[in-house]
RODREN-293130 format. One record per atom (N, C-alpha, C): atom name; residue number from 1; y, z, x. Coordinates in steps of 0.02 Angstrom, whole numbers. Each point is the difference from the previous one (the first is absolute). Layout:
% residues N
+----+-----+--------+--------+--------+
:  a :   k :     yy :     zz :     xx :
+----+-----+--------+--------+--------+
: CA : NUM :      Y :      Z :      X :
...
+----+-----+--------+--------+--------+
% end
This chain:
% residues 119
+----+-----+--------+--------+--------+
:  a :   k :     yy :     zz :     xx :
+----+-----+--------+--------+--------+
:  N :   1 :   2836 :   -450 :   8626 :
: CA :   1 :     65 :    -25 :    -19 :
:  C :   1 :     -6 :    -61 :    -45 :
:  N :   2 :    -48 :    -47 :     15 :
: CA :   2 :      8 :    -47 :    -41 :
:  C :   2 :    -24 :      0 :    -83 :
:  N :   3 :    -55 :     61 :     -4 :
: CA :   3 :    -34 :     20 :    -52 :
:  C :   3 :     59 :      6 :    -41 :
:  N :   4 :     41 :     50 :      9 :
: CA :   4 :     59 :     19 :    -59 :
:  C :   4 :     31 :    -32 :    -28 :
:  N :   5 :     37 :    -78 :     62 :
: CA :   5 :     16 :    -78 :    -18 :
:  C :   5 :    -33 :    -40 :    -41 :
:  N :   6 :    -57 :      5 :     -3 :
: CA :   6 :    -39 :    -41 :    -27 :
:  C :   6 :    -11 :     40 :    -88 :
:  N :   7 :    -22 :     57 :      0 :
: CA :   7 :      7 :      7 :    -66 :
:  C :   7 :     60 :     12 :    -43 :
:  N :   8 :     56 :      5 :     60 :
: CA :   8 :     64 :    -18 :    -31 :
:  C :   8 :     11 :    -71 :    -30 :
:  N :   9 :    -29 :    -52 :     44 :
: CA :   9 :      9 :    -57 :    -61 :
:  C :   9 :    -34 :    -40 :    -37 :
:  N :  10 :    -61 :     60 :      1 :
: CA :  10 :    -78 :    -17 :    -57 :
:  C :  10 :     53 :     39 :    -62 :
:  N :  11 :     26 :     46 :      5 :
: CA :  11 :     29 :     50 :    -54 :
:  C :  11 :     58 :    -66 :    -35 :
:  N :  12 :     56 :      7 :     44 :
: CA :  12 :     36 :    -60 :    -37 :
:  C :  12 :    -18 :    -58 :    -27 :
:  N :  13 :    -59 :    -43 :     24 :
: CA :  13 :    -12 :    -39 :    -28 :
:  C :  13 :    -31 :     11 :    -52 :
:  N :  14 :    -50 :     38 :    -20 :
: CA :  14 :    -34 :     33 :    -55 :
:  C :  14 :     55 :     35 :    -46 :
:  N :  15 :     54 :      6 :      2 :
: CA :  15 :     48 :     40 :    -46 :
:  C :  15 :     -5 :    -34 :    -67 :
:  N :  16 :      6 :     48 :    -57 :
: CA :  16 :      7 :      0 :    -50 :
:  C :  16 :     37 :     36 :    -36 :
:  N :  17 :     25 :    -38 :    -41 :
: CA :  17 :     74 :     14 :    -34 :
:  C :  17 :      6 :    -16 :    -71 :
:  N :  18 :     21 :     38 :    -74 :
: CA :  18 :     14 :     -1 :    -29 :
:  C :  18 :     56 :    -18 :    -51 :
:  N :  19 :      7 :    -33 :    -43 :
: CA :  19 :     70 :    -12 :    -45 :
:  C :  19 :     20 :     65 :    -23 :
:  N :  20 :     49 :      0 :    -10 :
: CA :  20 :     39 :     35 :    -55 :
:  C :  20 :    -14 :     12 :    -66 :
:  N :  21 :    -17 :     44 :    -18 :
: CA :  21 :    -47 :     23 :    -73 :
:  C :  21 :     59 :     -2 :    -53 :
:  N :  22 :     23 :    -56 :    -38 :
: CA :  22 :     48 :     23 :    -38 :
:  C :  22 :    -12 :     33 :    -88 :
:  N :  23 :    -82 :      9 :      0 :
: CA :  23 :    -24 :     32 :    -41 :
:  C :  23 :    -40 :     26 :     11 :
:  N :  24 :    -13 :     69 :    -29 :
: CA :  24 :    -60 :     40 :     10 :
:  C :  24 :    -46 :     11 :    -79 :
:  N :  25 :     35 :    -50 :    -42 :
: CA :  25 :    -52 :      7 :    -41 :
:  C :  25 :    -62 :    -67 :     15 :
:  N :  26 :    -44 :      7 :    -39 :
: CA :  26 :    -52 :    -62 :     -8 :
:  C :  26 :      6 :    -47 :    -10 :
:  N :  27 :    -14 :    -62 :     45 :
: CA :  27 :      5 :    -70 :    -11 :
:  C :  27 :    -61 :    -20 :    -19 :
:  N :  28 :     19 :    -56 :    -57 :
: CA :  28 :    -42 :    -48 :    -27 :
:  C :  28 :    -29 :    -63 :     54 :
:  N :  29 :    -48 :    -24 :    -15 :
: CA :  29 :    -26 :    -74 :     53 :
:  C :  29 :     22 :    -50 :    -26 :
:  N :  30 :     29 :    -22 :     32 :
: CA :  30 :     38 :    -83 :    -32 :
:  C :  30 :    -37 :    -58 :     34 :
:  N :  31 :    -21 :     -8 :     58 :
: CA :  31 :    -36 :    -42 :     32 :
:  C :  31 :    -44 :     36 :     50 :
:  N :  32 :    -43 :    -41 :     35 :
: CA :  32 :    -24 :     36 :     53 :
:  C :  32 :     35 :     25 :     57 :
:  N :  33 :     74 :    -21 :     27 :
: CA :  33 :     42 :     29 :     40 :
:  C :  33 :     55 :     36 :    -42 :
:  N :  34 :      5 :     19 :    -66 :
: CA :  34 :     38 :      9 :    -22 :
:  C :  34 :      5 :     53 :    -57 :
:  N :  35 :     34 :     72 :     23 :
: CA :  35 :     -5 :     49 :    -39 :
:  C :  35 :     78 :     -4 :    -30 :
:  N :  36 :    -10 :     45 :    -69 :
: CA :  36 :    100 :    -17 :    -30 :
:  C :  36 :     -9 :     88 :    -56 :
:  N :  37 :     35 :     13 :    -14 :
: CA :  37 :     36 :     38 :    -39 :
:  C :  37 :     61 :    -29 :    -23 :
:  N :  38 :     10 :     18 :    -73 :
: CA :  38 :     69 :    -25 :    -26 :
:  C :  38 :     33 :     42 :    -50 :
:  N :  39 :     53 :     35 :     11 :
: CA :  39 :     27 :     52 :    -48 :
:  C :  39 :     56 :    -14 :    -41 :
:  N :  40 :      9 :      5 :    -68 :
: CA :  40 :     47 :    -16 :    -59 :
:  C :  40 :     65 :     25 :     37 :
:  N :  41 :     53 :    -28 :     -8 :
: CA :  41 :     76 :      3 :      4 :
:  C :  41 :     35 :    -33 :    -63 :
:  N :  42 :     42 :     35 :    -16 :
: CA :  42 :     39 :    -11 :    -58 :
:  C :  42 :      9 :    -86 :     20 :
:  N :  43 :     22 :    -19 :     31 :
: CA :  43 :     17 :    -61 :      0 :
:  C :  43 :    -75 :    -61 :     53 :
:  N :  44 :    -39 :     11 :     -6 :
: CA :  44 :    -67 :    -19 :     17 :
:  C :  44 :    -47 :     40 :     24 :
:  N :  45 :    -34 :      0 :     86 :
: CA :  45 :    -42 :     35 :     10 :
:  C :  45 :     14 :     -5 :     80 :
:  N :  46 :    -12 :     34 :     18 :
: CA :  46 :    -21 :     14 :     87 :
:  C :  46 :    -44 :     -8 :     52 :
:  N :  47 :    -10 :    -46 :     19 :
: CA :  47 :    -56 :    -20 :     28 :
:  C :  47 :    -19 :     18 :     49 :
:  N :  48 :    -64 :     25 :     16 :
: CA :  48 :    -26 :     16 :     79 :
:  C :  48 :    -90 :    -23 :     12 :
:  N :  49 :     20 :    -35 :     66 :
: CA :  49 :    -76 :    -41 :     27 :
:  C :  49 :     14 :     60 :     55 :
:  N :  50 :    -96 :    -12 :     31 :
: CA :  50 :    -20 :     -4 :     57 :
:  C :  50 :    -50 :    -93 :      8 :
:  N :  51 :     33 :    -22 :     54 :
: CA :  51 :    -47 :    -35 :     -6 :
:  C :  51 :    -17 :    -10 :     82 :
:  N :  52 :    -67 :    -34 :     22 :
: CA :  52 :     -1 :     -5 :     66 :
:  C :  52 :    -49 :    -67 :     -2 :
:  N :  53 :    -13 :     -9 :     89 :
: CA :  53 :    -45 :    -54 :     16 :
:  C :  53 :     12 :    -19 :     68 :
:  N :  54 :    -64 :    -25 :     25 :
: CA :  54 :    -17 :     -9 :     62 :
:  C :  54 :     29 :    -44 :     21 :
:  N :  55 :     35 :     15 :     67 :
: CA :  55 :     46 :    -47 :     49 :
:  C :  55 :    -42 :     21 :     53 :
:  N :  56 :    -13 :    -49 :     45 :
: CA :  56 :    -29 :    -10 :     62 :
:  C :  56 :     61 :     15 :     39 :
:  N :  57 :     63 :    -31 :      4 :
: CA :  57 :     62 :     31 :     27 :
:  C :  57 :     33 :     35 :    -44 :
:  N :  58 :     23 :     43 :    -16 :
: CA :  58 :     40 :     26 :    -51 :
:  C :  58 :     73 :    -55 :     13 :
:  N :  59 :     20 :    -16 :    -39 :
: CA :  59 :     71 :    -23 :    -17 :
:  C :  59 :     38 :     26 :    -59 :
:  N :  60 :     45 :     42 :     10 :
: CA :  60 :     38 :     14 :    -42 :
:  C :  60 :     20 :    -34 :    -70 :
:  N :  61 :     22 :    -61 :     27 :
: CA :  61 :     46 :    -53 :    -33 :
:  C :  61 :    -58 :     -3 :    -56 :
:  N :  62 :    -34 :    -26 :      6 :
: CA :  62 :    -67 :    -17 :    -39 :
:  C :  62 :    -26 :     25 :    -30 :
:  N :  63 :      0 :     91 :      8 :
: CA :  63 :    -36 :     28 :    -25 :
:  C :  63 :     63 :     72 :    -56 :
:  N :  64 :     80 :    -19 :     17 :
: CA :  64 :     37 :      6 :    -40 :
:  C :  64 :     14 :    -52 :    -56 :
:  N :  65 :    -19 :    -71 :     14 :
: CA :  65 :     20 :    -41 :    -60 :
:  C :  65 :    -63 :      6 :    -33 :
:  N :  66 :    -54 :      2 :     25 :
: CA :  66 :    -72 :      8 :    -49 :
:  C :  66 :     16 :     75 :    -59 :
:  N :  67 :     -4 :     52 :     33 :
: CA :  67 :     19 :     53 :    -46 :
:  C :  67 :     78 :    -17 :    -65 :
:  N :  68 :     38 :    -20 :     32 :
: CA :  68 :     71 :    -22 :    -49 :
:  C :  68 :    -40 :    -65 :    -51 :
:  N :  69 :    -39 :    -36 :      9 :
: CA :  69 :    -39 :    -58 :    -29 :
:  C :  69 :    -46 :     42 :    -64 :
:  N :  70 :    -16 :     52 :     30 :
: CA :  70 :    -67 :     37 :    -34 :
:  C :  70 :     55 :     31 :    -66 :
:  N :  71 :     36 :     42 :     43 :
: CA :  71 :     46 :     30 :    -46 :
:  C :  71 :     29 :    -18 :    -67 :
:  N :  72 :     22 :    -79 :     31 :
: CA :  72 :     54 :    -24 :    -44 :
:  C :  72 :    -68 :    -28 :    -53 :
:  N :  73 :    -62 :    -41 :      0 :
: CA :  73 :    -52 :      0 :    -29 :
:  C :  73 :    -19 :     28 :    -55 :
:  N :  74 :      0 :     70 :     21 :
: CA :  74 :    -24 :     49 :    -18 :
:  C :  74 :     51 :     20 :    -63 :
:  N :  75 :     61 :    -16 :      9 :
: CA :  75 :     42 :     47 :    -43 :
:  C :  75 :     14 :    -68 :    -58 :
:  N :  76 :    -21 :    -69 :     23 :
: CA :  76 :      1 :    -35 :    -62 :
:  C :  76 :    -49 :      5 :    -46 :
:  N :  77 :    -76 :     15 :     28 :
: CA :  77 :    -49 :      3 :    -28 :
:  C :  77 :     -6 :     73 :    -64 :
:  N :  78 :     43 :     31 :     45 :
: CA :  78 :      5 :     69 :    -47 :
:  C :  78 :     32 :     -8 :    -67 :
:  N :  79 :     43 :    -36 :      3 :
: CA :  79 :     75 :    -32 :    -37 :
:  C :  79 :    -32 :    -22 :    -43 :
:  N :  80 :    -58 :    -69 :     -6 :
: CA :  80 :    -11 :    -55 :    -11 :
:  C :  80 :    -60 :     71 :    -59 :
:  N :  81 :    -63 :     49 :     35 :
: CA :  81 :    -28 :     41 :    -64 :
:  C :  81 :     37 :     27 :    -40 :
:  N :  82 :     74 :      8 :     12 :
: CA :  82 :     48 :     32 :    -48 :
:  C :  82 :     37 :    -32 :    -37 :
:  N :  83 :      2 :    -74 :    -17 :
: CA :  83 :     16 :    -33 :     -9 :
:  C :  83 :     66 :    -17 :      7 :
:  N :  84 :     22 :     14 :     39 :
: CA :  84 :     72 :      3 :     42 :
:  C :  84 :      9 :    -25 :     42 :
:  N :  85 :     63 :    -27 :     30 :
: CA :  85 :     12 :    -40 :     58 :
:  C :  85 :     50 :     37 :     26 :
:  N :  86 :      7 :     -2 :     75 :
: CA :  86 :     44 :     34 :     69 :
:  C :  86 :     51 :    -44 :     15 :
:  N :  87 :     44 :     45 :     31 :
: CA :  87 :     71 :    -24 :     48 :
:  C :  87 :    -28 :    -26 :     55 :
:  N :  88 :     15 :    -57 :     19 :
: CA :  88 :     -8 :      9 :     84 :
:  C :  88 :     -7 :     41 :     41 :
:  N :  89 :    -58 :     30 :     52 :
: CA :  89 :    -21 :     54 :     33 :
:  C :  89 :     73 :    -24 :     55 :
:  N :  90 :     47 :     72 :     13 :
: CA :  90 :     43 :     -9 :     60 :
:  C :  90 :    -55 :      8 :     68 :
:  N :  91 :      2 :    -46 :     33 :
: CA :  91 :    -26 :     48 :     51 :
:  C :  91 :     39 :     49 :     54 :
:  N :  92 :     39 :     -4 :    -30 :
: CA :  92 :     38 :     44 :     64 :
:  C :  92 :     12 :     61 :    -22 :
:  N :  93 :    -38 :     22 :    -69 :
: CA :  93 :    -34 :     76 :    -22 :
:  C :  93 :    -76 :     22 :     -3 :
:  N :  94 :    -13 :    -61 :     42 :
: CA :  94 :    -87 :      2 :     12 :
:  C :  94 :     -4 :     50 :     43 :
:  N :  95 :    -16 :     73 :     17 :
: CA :  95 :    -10 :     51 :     53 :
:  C :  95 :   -100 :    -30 :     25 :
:  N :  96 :     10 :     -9 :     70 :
: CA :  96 :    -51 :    -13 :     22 :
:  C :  96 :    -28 :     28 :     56 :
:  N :  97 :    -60 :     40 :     26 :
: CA :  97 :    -17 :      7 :     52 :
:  C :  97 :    -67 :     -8 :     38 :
:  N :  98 :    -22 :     14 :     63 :
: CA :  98 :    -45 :    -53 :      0 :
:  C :  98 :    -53 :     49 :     56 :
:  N :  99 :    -52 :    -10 :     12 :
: CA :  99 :    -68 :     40 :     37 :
:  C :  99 :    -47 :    -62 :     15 :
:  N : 100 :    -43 :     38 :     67 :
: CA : 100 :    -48 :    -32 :     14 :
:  C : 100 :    -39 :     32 :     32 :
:  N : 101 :    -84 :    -15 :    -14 :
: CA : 101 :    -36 :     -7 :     21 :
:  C : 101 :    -22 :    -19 :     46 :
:  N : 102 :      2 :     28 :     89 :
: CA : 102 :      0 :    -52 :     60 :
:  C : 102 :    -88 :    -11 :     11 :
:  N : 103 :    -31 :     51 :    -26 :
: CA : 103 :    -80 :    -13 :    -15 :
:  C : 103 :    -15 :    -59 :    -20 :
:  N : 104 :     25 :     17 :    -59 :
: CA : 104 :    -43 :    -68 :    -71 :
:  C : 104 :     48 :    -57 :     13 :
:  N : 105 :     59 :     -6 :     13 :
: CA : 105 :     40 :    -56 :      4 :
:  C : 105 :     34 :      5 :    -62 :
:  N : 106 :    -15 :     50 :    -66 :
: CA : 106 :     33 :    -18 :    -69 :
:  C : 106 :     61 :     30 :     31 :
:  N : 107 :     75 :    -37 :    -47 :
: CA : 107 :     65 :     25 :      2 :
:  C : 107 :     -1 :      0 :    -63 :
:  N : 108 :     55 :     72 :     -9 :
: CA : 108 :     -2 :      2 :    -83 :
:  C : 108 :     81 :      6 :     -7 :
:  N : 109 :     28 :      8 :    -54 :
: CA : 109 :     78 :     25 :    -20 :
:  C : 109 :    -39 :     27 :    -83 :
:  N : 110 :     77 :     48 :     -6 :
: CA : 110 :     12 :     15 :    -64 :
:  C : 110 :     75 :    -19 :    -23 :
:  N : 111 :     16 :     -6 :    -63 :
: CA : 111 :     62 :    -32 :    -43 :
:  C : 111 :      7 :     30 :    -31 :
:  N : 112 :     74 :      9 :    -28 :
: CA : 112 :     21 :     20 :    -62 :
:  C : 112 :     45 :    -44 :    -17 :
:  N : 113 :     10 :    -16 :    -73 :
: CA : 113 :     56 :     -6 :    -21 :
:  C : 113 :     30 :     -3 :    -72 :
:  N : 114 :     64 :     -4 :    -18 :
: CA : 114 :      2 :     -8 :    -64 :
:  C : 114 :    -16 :    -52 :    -35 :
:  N : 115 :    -16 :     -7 :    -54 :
: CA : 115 :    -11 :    -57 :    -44 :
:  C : 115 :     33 :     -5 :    -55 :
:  N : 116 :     53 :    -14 :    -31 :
: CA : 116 :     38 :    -19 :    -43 :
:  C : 116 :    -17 :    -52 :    -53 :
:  N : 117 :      7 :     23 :    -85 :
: CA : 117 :    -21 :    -66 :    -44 :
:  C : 117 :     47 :    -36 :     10 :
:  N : 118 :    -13 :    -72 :    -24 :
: CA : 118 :     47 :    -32 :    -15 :
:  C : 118 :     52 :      6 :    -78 :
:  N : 119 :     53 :    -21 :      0 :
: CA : 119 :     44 :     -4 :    -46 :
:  C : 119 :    -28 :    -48 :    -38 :
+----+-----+--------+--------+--------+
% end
């Protein structure tokens, strides 16, 4: 009886979990935690990370503003080879979701969002 208990919560604790794939094409390396794809829109481009990294506790909070940090980064830097400058990233069209690793300790998320030029 206790055998079944016990790898019942070797299993949960070991769980691993994935983000939300909001692309299935190929991402480029932007940093060492940080993969991106970015696709043309008539009115800018579309942005999508994976990015992840090791939390000893996973915390959400932390590891949603790190990815929105990466994001928003990411989409000036893009701007900045095109010689173009962006709208303010809304975040409240940032789509985010989030996975972990209960092995390795890495937590990861993936993002999307729009990116708009500026006027």
């Amino acid at each position: 009886m206790k055998r079944p208990i016990i790898i019942g919560i070797l299993s949960l604790a070991t769980a691993c979990t994935t983000p939300v794939g909001y692309s299935n094409a190929p991402l480029a390396t932007y940093d060492k935690d940080t993969e991106y794809r970015a696709d043309d829109t008539p009115t800018g481009f579309t942005l999508t990370i994976y990015h992840s990294r090791y939390q000893f506790f996973p915390e959400s909070d932390a590891i949603a503003q790190s990815c929105k940090s990466a994001l928003t980064s990411l989409a000036h830097d893009l701007a900045d080879k095109r010689g173009r400058k962006i709208s303010p990233v809304n975040e409240q069209r940032i789509k985010i979701s989030f996975g972990r690793n209960g092995v390795s300790g890495v937590t990861s998320c993936s993002a999307t969002a729009p990116i708009e030029w500026a006027s």
